[in-house]
N, C-alpha and C positions, 0 to 999 in steps of 0.2 A: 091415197099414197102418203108415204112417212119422207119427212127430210131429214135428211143428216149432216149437220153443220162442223165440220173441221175448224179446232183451235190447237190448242199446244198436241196436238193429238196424231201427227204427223204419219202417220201408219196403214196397213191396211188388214192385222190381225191383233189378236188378244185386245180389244174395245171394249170395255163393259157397256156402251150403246151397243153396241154390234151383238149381244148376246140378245139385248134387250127386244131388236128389232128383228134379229132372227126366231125367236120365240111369237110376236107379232105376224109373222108372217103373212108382211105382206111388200110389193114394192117400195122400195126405195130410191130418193133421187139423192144425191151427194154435194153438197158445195161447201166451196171455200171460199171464208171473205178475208181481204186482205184489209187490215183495218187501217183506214186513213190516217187515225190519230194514231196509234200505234209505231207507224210507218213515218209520222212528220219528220221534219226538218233532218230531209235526206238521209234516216237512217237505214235506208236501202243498200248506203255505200260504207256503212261501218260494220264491223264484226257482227256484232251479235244479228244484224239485219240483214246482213250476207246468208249469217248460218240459218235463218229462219225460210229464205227464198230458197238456200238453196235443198232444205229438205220440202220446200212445197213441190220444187222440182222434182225431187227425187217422187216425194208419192202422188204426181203427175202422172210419173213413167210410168209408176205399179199400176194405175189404173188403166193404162192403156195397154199394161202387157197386160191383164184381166179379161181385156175387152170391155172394158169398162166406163163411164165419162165422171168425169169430176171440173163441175160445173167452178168454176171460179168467178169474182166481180170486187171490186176495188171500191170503199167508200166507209160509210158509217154503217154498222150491222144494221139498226133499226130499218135504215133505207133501202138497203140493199134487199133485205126479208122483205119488207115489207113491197118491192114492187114485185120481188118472187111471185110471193103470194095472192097478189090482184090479178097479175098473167096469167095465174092459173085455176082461178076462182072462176068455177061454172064449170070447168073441162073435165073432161074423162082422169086429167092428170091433177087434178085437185088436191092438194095438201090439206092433210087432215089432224096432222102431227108433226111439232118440229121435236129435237129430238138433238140435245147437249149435252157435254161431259162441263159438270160444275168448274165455277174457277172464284177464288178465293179474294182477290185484292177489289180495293174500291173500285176501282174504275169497272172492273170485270164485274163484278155484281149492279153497278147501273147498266152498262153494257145490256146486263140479262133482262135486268127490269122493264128496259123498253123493248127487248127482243120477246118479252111474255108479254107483255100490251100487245104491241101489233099483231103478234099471233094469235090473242083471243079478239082481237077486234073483227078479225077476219074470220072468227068460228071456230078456230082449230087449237089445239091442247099443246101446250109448252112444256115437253120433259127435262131435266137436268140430272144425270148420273155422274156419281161418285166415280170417280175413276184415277185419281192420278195419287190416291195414296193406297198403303198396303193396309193401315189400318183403318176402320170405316170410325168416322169420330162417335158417333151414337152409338157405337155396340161399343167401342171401347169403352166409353163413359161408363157404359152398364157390367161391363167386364170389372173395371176396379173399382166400383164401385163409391166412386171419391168423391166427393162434396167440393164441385168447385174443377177448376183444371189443374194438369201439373205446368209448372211454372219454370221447375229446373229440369234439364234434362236429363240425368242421371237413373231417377226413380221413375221418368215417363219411360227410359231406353229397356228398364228392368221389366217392367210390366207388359211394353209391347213385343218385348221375346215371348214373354209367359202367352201372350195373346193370342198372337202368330199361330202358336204350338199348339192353342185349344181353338184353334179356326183360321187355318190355314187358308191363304189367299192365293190362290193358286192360276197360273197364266192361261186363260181362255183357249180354245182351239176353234173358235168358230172365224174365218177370216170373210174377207168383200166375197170371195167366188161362193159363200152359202146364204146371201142375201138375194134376193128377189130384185130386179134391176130394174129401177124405177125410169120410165124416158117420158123425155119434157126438153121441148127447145125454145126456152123463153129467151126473148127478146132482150139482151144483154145491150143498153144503149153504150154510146161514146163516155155517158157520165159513167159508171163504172169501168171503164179500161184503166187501168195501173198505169200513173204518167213515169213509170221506167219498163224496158222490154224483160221481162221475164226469162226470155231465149238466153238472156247474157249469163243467166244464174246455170252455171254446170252442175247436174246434180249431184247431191251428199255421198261421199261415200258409204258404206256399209260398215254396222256396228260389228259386224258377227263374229267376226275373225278377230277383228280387236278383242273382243270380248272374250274368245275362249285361249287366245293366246296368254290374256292377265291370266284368267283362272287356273292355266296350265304352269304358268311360268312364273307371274307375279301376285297372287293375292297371297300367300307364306310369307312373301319377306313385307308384303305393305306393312303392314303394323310398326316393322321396325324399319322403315327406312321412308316412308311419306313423308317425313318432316327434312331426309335429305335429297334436298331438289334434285341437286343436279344427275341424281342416282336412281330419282322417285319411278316403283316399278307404278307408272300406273296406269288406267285401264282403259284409258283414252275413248270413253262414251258418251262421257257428261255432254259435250253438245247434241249429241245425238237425244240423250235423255231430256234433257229440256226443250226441244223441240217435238217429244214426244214421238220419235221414229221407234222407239223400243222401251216397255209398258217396265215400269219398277219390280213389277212380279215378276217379269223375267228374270231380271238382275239378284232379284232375292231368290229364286226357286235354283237358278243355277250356281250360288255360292254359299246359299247354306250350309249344304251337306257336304262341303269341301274341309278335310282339317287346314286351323288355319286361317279361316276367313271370318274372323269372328272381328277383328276392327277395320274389314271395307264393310261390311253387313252393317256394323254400328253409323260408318257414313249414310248408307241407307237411312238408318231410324232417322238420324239425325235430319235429313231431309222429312221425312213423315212430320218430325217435332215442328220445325219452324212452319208446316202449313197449316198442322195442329194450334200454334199458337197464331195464324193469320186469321183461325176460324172464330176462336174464345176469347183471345184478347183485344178487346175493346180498342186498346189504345195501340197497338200494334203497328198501326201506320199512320199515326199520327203521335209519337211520342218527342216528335219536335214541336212538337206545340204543347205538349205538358210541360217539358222544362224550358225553362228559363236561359236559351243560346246567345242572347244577346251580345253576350260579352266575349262571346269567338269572331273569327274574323275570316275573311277570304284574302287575305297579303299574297301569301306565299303560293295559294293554289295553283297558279298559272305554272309556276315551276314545280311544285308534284307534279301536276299532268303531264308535261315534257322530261320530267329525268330529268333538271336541273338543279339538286338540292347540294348536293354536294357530298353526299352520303353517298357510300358505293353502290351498296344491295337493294337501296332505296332507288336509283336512277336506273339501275340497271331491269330493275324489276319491272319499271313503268316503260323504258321504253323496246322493254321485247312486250309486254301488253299493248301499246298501240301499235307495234308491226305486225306481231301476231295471234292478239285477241285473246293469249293463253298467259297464265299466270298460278304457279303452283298456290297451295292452298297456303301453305307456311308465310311465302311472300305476301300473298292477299294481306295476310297477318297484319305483317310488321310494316305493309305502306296505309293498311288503315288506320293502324294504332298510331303511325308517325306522324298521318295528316290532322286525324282528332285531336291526339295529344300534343306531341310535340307542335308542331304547328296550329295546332287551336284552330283550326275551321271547323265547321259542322258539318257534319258529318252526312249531312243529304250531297254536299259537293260532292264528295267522293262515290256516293252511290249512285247519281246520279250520271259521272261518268264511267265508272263502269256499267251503267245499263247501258250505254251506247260502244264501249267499250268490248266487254268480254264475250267471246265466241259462245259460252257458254251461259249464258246470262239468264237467269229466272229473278223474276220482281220477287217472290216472298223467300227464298234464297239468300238472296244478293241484301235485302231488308234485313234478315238475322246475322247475316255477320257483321254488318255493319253498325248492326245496335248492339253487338257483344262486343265489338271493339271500343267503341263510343261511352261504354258503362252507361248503357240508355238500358231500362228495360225489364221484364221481368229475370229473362235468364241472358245475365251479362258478367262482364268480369267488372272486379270491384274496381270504380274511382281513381285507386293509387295503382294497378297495371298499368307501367308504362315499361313496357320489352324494349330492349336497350339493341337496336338495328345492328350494331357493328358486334357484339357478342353471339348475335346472331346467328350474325353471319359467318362470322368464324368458326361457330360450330355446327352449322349444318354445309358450310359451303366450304371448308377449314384453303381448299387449295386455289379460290377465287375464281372457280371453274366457269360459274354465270355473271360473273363481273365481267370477265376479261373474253365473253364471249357478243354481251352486249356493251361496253364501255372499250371499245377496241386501243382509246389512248390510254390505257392502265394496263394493257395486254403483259408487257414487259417488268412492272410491280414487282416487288416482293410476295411470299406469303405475309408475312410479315405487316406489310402495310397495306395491301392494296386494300384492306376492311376500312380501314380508317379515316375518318372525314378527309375534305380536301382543304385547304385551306380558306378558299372561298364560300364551304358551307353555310347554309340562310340559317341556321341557327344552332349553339352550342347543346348539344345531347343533355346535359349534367344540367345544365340551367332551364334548361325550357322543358326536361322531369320535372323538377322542383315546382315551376311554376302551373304546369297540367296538373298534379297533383294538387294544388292549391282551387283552381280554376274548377276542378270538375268535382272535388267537396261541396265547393258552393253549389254547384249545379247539382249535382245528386240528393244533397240534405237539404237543400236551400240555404237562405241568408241567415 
């Protein structure tokens, strides 16, 4: 019997496992680990932890409207496999194969390491399938033939249209009800139960309707109005998508061929690139320890986190992010650029709270924008980008529409002012450019 282990994978059709094991033909058992370390220090009760339960919830439900079971267990993968697979060792119901969709960051590649130990200690073969990008990195490499990886985005976004087009990655139709239904009732102890009730997590809404209403209604204007928030048509999937409820090839198959959608598709690549660059670049996740941060500071952080800087579209930004986990991309912008440059912290703070932070949260995501704002990296913005929050502001938000929706004491403002720091602001914009610009020369060229 094959097992099938759920990660960002959240679904129960288009799986590139699910091709794999339907092709195998032979039963299958299902489970889900909730990962201890993943899950620490209560992020069960923040955004991005909510949205992750609650699409477990949601492809819960699917496997039970299936007829289906989807074994779950609460702890460290290695652990968890590994007593799976003792329970079942010698039985009729014997695992012969476990059977992964690849994942890219450190942690997720030792994750794997030990989850391939104990599955060959126990006799049985450890598969990991590509799954979560449109481009497969190894045919690409052979498609452009380059020496080396692309670094900028620009010429990787040119080639993987070209690519796309000479090998099309198209959405599976094989779902859970064409697999062979693996049963096995192991012995789930007390150590694996999840010390939160699962029942509390309502499950995720549905992508589908979101999805066709953008493509009907808003993927024309996105190109030109994404950078105006309070206006942004946009497609309201991204958590779904990074929880893995609905497969990238979807999103690419059904917006291609739309006129028009040619700069949400480029958000697309742009996703591909940064996992692209988690796979080739060495230093990728770790390029706070190539440069030299010492000389940034955590002061002011505590007041980014809360909207207390004294910057309008800066406070306002952060504190509809912690009520409700969403934050347009423009914003993202100009509070990561504010926190690295203007305020000089490094720039793991800020990523680190939005991992815990954003509804829609992916670690090698959430890692590239924060190293294009930070001027960290191979494809970053230069050193002296420092985006000026209140110009910004004024022209994407010109009538204070998201100020005066989250800063309710500015409601009554001018157009006029209500962009403009407050009096009490933790640092003057014009001085603390000047001095990021100084600060991150040295960091970037070195001394």
């Amino acid at each position: 019997m094959k097992l099938f282990i759920h990660r960002k994978d959240l679904r129960t059709e288009d799986l590139a496992a699910f091709d794999y094991l339907h092709e195998a033909g032979q039963p299958v058992l299902h489970l889900l680990i909730l990962d201890s370390f993943l899950l620490k220090k209560d992020r069960e009760k923040e955004h991005s932890g909510v949205n992750f339960l609650r699409h477990v919830s949601r492809l819960h439900r699917q496997y039970d409207k299936a007829g289906r079971t989807l074994h779950m267990a609460y702890g460290e993968p290695h652990e968890v496999l590994s007593h799976l697979l003792k329970s079942l060792k010698g039985s009729e119901q014997e695992i012969d194969e476990v059977v992964v969709h690849r994942d890219f960051t450190p942690y997720a590649r030792e994750r794997d390491r030990k989850l391939k130990q104990v599955t060959e200690d126990q006799g049985a073969a450890f598969t990991s399938i590509l799954d979560t990008l449109m481009a497969d990195p190894e045919r690409f490499a052979e498609f452009t033939g380059k020496d080396g990886y692309y670094k900028i985005f620009a010429p990787f976004h040119k080639k993987w249209l070209e690519y796309l087009a000479h090998s099309p990655n198209e959405p599976s139709s094989v779902t859970l009800a064409d697999l062979q239904a693996g049963e096995a009732n192991p012995d789930w102890s007390k150590k694996f139960q999840p010390p939160f009730d699962l029942d509390e997590y309502e499950p995720a809404d549905e992508w589908e309707q979101k999805l066709e209403d953008f493509l009907k209604d808003g993927i024309r204007e996105y190109g030109d109005k994404r950078d105006y928030y309070p206006e942004l048509p946009a497609s309201g999937v991204n958590p779904h998508v990074n929880a893995g409820a609905v497969s990238i090839r979807e999103l690419y198959a059904r917006a291609i061929r739309l006129d028009g959608s040619e700069e949400w598709v480029r958000q697309l690549a742009f996703r591909d690139f940064y996992l692209y660059l988690a796979i080739y670049d060495e230093d990728y996740f770790s390029y706070e320890k190539k440069y030299d941060l010492s000389g940034l500071t955590k002061e002011h952080f505590e007041r980014w986190a809360k909207g207390e800087t004294g910057i309008p579209v800066i406070d306002a930004a952060m504190r509809g992010l912690n009520e409700t986990g969403l934050m347009p991309n423009r914003l993202r912008i100009l509070c990561a650029m504010f926190l690295t440059k203007n305020l000089q912290c490094p720039f793991t703070l800020g990523e680190n709270y939005f991992r815990r932070k954003l509804l829609d949260y992916d670690n090698v995501q959430n890692r590239g924008n924060w190293l294009w704002c930070a001027s960290l990296g191979a494809n970053s913005s230069p050193y002296f980008r420092v985006v000026n929050p209140v110009t910004q502001s004024e022209k994407y938000d010109p009538n204070g529409e998201h100020i005066r929706q989250w800063l309710p004491e500015l409601k009554d403002e001018s157009v006029k002012t209500i962009h403009k720091p407050r009096k009490d602001a933790i640092v003057d914009l014009k001085a603390s450019r000047a001095a990021a610009i100084e600060t991150y020369k040295s960091i970037v060229n070195g001394p």
